[in-house]
VOBA-1610 file (N, C-alpha, C; in pm, whole numbers, padded with zeros to 5 digits, always signed):
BEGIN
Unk-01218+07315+00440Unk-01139+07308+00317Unk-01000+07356+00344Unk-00860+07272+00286Unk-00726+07304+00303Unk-00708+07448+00209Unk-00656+07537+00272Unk-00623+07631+00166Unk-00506+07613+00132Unk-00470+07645+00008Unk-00332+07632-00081Unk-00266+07632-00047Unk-00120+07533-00059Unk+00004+07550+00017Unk+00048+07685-00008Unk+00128+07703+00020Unk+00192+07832+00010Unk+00130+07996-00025Unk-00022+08001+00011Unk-00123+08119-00036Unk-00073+08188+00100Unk-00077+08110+00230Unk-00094+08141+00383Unk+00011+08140+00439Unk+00139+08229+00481Unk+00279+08222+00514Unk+00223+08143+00672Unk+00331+08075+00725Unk+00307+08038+00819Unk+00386+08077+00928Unk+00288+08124+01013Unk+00331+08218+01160Unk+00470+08162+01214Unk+00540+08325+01190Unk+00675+08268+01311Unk+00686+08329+01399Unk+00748+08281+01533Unk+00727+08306+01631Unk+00924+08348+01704Unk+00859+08486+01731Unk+00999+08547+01814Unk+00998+08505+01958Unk+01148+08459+01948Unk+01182+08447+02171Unk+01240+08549+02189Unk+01141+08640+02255Unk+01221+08790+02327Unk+01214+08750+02445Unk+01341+08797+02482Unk+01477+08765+02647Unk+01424+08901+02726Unk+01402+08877+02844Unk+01397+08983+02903Unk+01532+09036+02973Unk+01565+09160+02980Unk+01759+09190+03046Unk+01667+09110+03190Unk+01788+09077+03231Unk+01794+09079+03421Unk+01796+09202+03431Unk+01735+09245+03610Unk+01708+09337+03636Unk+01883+09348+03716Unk+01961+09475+03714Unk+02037+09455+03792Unk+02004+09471+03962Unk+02111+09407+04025Unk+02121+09376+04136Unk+02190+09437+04204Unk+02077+09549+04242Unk+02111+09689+04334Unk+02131+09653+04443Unk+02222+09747+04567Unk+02244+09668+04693Unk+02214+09800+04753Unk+02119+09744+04872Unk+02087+09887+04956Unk+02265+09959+04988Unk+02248+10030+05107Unk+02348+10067+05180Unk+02396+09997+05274Unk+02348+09931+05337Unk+02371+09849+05475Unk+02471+09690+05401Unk+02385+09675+05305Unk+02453+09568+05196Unk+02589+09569+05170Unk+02596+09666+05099Unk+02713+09784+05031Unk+02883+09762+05136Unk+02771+09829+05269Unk+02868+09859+05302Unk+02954+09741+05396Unk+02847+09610+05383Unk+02874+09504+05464Unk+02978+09428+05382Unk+02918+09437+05248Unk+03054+09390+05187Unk+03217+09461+05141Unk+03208+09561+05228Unk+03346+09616+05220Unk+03445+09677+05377Unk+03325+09649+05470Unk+03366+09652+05629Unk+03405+09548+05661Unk+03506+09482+05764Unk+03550+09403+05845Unk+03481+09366+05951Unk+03448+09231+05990Unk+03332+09219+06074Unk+03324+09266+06206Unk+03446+09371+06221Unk+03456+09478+06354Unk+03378+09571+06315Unk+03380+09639+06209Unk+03360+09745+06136Unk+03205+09708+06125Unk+03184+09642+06065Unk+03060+09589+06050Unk+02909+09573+06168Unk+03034+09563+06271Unk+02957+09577+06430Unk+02968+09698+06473Unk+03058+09762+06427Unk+03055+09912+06463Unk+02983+09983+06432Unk+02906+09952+06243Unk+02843+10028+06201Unk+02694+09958+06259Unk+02644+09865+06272Unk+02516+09775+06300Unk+02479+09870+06445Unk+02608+09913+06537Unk+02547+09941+06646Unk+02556+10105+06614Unk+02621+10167+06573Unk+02550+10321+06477Unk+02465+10323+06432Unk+02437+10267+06363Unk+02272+10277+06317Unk+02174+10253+06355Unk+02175+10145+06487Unk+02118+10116+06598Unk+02026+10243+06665Unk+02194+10288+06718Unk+02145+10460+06782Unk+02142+10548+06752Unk+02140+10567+06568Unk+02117+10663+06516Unk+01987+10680+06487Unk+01912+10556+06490Unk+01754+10522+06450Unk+01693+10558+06551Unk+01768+10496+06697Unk+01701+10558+06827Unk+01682+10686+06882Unk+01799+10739+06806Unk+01766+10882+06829Unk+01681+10994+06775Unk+01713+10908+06627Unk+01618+10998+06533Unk+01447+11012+06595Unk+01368+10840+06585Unk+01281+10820+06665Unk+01265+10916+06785Unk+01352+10965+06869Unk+01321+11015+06977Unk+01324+11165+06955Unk+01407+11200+06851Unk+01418+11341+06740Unk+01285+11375+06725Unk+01211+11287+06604Unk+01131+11329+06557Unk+00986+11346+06675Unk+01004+11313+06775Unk+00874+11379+06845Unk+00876+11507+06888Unk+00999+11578+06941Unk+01057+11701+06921Unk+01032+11802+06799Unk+01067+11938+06818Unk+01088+12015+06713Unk+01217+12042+06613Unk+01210+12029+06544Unk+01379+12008+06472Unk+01443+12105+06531Unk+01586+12044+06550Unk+01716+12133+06611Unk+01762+12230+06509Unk+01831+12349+06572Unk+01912+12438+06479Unk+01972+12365+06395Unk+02007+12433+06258Unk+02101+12404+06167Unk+02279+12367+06190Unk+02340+12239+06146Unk+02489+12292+06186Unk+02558+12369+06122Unk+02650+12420+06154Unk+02748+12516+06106Unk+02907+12481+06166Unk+03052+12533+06084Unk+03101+12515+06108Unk+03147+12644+06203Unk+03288+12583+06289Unk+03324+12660+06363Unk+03475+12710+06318Unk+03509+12842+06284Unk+03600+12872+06221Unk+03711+12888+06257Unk+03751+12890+06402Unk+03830+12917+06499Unk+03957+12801+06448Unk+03973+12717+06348Unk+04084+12633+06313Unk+04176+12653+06234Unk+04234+12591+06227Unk+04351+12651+06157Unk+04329+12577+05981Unk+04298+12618+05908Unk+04244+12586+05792Unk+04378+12519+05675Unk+04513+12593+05679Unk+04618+12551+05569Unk+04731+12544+05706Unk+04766+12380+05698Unk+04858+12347+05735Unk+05002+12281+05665Unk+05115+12313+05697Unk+05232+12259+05669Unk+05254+12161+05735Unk+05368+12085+05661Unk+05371+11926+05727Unk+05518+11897+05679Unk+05612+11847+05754Unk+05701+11779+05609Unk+05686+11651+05593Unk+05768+11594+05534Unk+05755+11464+05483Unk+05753+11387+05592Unk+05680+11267+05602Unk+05712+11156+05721Unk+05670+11164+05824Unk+05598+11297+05832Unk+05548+11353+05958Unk+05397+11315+05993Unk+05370+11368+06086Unk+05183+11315+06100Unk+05173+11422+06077Unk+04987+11478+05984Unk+04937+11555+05996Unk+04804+11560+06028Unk+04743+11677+06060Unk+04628+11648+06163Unk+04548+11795+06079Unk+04426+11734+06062Unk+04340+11855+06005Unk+04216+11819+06119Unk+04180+11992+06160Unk+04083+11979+06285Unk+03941+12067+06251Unk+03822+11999+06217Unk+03674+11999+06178Unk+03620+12020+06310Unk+03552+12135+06291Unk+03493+12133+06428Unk+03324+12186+06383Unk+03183+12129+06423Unk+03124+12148+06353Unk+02972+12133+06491Unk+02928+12286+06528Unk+02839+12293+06587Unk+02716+12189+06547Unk+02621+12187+06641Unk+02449+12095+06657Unk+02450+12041+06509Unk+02558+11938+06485Unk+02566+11810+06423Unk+02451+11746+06445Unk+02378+11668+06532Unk+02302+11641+06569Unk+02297+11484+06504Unk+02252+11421+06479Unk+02237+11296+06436Unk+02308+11252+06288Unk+02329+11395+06196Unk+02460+11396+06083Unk+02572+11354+06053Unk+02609+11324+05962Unk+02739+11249+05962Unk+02856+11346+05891Unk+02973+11303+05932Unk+03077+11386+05922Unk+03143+11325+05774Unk+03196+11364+05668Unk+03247+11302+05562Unk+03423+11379+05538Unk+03539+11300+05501Unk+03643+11369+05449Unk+03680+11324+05323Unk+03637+11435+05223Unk+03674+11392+05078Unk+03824+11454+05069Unk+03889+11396+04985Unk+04010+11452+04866Unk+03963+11526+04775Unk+04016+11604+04775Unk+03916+11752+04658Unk+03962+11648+04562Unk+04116+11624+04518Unk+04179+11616+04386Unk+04106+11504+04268Unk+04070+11394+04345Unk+03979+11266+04268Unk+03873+11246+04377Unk+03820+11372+04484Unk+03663+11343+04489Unk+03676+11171+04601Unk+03770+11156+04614Unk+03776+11011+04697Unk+03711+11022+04834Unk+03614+10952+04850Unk+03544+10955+05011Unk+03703+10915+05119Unk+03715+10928+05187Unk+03851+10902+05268Unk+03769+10854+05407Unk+03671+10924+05465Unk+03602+10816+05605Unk+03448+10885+05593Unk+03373+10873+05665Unk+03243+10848+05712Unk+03235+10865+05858Unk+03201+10946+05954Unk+03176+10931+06093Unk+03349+10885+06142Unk+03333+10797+06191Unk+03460+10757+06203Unk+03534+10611+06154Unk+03423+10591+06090Unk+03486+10487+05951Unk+03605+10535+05811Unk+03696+10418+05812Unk+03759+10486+05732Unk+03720+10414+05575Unk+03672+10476+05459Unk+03637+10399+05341Unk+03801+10435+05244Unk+03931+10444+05227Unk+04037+10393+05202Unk+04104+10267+05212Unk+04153+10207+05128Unk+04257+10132+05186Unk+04407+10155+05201Unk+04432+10290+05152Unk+04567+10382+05242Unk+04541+10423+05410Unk+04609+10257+05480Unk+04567+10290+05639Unk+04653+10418+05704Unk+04688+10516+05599Unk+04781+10664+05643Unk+04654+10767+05754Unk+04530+10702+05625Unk+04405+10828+05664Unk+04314+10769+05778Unk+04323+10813+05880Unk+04220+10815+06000Unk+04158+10913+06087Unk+03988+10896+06094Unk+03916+10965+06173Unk+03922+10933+06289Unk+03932+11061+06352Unk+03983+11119+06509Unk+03843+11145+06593Unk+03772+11089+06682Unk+03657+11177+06710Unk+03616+11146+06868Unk+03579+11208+06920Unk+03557+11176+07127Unk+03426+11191+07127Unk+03324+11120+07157Unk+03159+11132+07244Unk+03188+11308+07251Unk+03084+11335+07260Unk+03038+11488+07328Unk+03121+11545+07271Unk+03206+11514+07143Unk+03279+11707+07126Unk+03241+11690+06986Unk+03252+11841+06917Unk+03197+11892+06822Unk+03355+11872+06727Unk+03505+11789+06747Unk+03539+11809+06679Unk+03564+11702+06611Unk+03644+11670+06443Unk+03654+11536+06410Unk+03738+11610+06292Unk+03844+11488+06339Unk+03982+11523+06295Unk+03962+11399+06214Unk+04093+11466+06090Unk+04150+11365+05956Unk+04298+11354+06002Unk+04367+11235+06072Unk+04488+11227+06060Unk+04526+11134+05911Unk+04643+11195+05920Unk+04748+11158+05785Unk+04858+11119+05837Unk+04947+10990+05849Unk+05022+10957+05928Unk+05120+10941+05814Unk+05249+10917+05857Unk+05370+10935+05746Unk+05326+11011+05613Unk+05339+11160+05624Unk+05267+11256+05499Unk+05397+11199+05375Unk+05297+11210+05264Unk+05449+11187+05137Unk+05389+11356+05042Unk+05447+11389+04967Unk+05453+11470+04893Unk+05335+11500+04803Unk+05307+11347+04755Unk+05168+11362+04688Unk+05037+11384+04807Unk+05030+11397+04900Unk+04926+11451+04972Unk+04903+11588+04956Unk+04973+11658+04939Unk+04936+11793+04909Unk+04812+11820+04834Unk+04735+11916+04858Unk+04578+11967+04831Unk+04497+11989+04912Unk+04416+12001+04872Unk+04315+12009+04968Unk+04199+11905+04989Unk+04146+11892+05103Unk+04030+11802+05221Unk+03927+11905+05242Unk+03833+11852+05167Unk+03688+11855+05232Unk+03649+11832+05342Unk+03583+11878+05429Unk+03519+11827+05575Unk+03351+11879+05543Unk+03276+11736+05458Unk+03146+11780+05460Unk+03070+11715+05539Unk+02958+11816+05591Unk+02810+11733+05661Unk+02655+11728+05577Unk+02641+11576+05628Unk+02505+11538+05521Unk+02412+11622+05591Unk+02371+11736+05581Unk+02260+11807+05640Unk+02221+11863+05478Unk+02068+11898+05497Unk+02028+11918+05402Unk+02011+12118+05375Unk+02050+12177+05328Unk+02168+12139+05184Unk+02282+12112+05221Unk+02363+12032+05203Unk+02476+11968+05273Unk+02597+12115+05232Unk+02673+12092+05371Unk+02776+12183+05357Unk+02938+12162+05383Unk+03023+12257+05349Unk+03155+12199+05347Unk+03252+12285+05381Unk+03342+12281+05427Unk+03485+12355+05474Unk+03607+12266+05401Unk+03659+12371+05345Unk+03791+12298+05268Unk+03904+12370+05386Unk+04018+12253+05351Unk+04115+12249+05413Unk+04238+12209+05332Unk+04369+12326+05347Unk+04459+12295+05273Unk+04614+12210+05329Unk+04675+12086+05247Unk+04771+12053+05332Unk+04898+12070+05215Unk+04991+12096+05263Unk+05123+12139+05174Unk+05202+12021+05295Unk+05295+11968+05195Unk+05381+11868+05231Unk+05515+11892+05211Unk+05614+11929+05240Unk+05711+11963+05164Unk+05844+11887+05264Unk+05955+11826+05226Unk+06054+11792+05261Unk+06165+11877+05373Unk+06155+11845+05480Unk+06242+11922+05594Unk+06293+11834+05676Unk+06463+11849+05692Unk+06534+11811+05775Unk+06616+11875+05815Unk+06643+11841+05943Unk+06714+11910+06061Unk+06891+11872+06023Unk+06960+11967+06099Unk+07108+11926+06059Unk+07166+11966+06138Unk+07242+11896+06207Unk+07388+11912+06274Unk+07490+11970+06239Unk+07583+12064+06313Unk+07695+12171+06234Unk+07774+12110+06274Unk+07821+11979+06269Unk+07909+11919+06213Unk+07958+11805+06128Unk+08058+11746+06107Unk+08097+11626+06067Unk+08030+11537+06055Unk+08001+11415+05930Unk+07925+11326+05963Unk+07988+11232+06120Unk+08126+11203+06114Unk+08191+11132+06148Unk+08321+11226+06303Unk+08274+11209+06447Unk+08405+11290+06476Unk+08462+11187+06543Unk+08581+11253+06650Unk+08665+11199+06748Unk+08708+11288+06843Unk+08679+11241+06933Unk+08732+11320+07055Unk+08815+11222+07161Unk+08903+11293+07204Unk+08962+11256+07329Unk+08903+11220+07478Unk+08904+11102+07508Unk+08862+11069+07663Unk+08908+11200+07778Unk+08768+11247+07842Unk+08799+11344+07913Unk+08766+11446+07870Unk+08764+11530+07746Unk+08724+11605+07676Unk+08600+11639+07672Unk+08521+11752+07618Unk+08371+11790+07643Unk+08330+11754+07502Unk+08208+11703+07434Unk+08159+11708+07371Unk+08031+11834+07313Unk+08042+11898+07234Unk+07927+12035+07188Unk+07878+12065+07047Unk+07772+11994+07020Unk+07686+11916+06925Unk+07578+12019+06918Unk+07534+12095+06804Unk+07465+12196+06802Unk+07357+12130+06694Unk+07243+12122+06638Unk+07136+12108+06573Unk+07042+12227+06546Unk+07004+12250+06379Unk+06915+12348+06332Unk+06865+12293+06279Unk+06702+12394+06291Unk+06572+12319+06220Unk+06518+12432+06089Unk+06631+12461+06055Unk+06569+12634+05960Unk+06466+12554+05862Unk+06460+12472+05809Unk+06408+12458+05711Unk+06252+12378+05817Unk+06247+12417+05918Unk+06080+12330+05970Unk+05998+12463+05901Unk+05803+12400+05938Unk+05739+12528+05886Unk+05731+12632+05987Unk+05783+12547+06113Unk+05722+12643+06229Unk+05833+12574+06371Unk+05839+12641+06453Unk+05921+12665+06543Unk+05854+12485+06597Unk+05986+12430+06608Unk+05924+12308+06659Unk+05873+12298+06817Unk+05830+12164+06855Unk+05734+12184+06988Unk+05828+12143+07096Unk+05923+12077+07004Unk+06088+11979+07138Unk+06177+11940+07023Unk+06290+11910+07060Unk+06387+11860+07022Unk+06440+11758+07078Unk+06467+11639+07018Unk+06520+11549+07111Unk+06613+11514+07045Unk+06687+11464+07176Unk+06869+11414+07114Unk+06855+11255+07152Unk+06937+11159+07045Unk+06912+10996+07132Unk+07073+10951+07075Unk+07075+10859+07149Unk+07220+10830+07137Unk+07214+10653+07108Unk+07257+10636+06999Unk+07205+10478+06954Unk+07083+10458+06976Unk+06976+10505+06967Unk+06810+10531+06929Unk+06759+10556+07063Unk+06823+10561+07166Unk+06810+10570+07323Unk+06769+10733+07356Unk+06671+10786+07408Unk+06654+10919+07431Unk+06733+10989+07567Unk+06840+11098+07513Unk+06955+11124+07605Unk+06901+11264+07667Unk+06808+11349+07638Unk+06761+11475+07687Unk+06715+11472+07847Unk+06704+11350+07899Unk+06640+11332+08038Unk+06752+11248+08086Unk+06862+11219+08050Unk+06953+11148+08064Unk+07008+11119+08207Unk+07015+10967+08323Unk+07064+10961+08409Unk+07227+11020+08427Unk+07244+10955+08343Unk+07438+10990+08318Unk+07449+11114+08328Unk+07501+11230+08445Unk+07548+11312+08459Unk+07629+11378+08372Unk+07652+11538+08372Unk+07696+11615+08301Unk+07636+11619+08158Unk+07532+11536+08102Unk+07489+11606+07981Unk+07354+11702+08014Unk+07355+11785+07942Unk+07270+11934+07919Unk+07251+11954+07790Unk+07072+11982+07790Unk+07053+12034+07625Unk+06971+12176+07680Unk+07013+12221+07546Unk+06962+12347+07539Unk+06883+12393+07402Unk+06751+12378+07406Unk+06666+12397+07318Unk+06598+12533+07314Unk+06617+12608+07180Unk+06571+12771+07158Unk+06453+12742+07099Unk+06334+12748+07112Unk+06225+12673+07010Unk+06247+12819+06895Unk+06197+12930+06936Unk+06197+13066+06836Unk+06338+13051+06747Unk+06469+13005+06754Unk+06525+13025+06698Unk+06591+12891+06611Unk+06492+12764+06667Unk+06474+12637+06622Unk+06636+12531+06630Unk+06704+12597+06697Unk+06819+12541+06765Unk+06844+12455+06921Unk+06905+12359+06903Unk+06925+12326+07036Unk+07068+12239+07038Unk+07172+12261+07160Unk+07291+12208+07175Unk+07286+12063+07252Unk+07346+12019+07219Unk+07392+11924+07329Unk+07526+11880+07363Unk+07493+11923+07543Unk+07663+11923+07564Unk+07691+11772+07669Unk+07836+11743+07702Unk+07814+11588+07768Unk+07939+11668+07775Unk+07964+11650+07950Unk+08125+11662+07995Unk+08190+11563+08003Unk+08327+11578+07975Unk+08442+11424+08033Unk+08385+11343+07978Unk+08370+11296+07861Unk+08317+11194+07787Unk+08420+11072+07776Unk+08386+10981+07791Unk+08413+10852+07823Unk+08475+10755+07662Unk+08527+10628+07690Unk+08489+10545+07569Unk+08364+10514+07556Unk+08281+10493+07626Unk+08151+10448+07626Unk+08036+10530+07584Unk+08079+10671+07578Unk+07996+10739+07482Unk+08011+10788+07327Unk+08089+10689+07281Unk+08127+10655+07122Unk+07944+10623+07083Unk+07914+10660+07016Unk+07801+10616+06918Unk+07747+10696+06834Unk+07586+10663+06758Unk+07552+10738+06665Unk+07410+10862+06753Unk+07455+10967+06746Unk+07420+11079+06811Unk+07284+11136+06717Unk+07156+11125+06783Unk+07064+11197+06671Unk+06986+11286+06711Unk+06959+11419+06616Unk+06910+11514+06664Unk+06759+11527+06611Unk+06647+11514+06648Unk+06529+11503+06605Unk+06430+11571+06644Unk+06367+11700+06549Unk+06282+11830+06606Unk+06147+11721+06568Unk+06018+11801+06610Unk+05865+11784+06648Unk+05828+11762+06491Unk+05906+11874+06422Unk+05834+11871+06280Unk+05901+11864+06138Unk+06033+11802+06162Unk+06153+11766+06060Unk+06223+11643+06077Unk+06287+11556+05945Unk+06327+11495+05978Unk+06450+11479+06094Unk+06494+11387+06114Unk+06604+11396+06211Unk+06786+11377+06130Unk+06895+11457+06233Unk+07015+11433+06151Unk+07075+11363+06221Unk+07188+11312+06196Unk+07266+11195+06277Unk+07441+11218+06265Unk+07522+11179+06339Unk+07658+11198+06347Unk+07714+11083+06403Unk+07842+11035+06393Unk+07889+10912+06493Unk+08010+10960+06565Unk+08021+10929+06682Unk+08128+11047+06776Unk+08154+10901+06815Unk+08321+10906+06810Unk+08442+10850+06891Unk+08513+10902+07012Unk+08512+10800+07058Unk+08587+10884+07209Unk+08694+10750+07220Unk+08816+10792+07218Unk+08949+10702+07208Unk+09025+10729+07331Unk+09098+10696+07347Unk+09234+10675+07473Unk+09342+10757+07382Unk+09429+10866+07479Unk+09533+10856+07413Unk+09638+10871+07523Unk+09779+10847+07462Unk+09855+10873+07626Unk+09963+10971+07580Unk+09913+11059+07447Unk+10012+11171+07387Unk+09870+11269+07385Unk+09852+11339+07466Unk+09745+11432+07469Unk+09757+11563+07318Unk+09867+11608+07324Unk+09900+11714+07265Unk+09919+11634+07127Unk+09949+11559+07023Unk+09941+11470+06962Unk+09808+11457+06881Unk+09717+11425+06988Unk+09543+11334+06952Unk+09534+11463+06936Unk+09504+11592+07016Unk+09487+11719+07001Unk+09487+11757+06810Unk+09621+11755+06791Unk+09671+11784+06676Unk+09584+11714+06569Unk+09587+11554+06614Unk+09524+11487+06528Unk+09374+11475+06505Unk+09292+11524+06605Unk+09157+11547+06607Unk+09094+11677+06546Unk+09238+11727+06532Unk+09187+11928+06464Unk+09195+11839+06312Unk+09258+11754+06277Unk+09252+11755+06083Unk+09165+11683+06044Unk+09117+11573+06206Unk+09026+11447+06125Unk+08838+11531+06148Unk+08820+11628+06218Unk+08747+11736+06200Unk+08683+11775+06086Unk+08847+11853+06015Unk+08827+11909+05886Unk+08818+11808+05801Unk+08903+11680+05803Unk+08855+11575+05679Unk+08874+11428+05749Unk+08726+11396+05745Unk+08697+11328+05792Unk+08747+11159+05747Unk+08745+11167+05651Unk+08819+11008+05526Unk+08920+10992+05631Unk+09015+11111+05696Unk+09176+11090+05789Unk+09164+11017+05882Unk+08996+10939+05916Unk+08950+10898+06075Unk+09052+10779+06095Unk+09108+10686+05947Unk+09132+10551+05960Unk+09265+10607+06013Unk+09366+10651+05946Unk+09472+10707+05965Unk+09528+10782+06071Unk+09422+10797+06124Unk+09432+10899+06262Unk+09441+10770+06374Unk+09349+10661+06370Unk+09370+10557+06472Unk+09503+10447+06428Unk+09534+10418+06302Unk+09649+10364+06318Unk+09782+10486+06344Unk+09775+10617+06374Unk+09883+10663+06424Unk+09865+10664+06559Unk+09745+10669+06658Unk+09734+10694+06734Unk+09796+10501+06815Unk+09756+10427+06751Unk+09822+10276+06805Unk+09962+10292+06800Unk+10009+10292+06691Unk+10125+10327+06698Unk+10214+10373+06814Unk+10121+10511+06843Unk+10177+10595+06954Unk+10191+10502+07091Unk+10062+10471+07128Unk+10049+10398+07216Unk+10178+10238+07243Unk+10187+10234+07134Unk+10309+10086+07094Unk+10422+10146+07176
//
């Protein structure tokens, strides 16, 4: 028998969606899609012999714990432009991996000796058989300042912070941007580094970007004070040919620069006169060579 239209609602039927599951990616995945297929072979054959070793680990008794080694120098100065070098040194590592975070945003910066940045400034430093593994920072800028983590995945994982201060230092010449000297005459070019953090390691002098401190050309002599962060440079009987731009450049500051003229004259006592004012003001340089043609006329 039909029962009554409308006594019996008639069944409706729900389409429930299931979410997609997301699409987790191991590590090896992960990291394949963000390594370079050098990188990628670099890491395939790390893990290679990290598996082989472990394997050969675990039939053994577990090794001591690592620890760091404190003997480093923990807060370094840097100035601007400079390389800086932070040095991790970290006893029976053993099959562990080395990590360098940025305290400030927590940023992984490398892995072993992978670098996970794409600021190519930051690179891991590391040799077979030694316990140490360095974070270089190449051209430091100002915003680097803070501090670096140096952690190891050991369980409970541990860490050594490291502080870097960046600060702006350049070297300067005590004199003129601009001089002139007389053919025959000595040249004596003095450079200070007061403002480095630390007594620099050399000083070098270059002459049109050419390095003059080992110089074939006879009669030049430098004289570098590291403790008192000074060094001269002297050049006898200077020539026309040693007209150029003169630069003085310490280990750990920027470098300063000067441009030295060396002219002819055939009124000695004259150029004399005229080289004591273009000294003191330098703008006189133009004025000083059209009197000096003149002379010569």
């Amino acid at each position: 028998m039909r029962p009554p239209t409308g006594r019996y609602p008639q069944p409706v039927y729900f389409s429930i969606q299931i979410a997609p599951q997301p699409n987790w990616m191991d590590t090896d995945e992960l990291l394949h899609k963000i390594f370079t297929k050098k990188q990628q072979h670099e890491y395939a054959h790390r893990q290679q012999q990290q598996k082989s070793d472990a394997k050969h680990n675990n039939k053994a008794s577990p090794g001591p714990a690592p620890y760091f080694e404190n003997s480093t120098q923990r807060s370094v100065v840097v100035a601007v432009g400079r390389t800086a070098k932070l040095h991790c040194r970290v006893r029976n590592l053993g099959d562990r991996a080395v990590t360098w975070i940025r305290q400030r945003d927590l940023h992984i910066l490398t892995i072993g000796v992978m670098t996970y940045t794409n600021d190519q400034r930051f690179e891991a430093l590391h040799c077979d058989d030694s316990d140490e593994w360095l974070l270089k920072i190449a051209s430091v800028q100002l915003r680097d300042t803070g501090v670096y983590e140096c952690q190891v995945s050991s369980e409970p994982k541990i860490s050594q912070a490291f502080k870097l201060h960046a600060l702006v230092a350049k070297a300067k010449i005590l004199a003129n941007p601009e001089l002139v000297f007389q053919s025959g005459s000595d040249i004596n070019l003095t450079c200070i580094d007061q403002e480095a953090p630390s007594p620099p390691s050399y000083i070098y002098w270059y002459k049109d970007g050419e390095l003059i401190n080992y110089s074939q050309r006879g009669g030049i002599n430098v004289l570098t004070e590291r403790l008192t962060k000074t060094s001269k440079l002297l050049i006898a009987r200077v020539v026309p040919s040693d007209s150029g731009n003169y630069t003085c450049l310490p280990s750990n500051s920027n470098s300063d620069s000067v441009y030295v003229h060396v002219i002819k004259s055939e009124h000695p006592a004259a150029m004399q006169h005229e080289r004591a004012i273009a000294l003191q003001r330098p703008h006189l340089f133009l004025s000083l060579l059209i009197v000096i043609s003149l002379q010569v006329r």
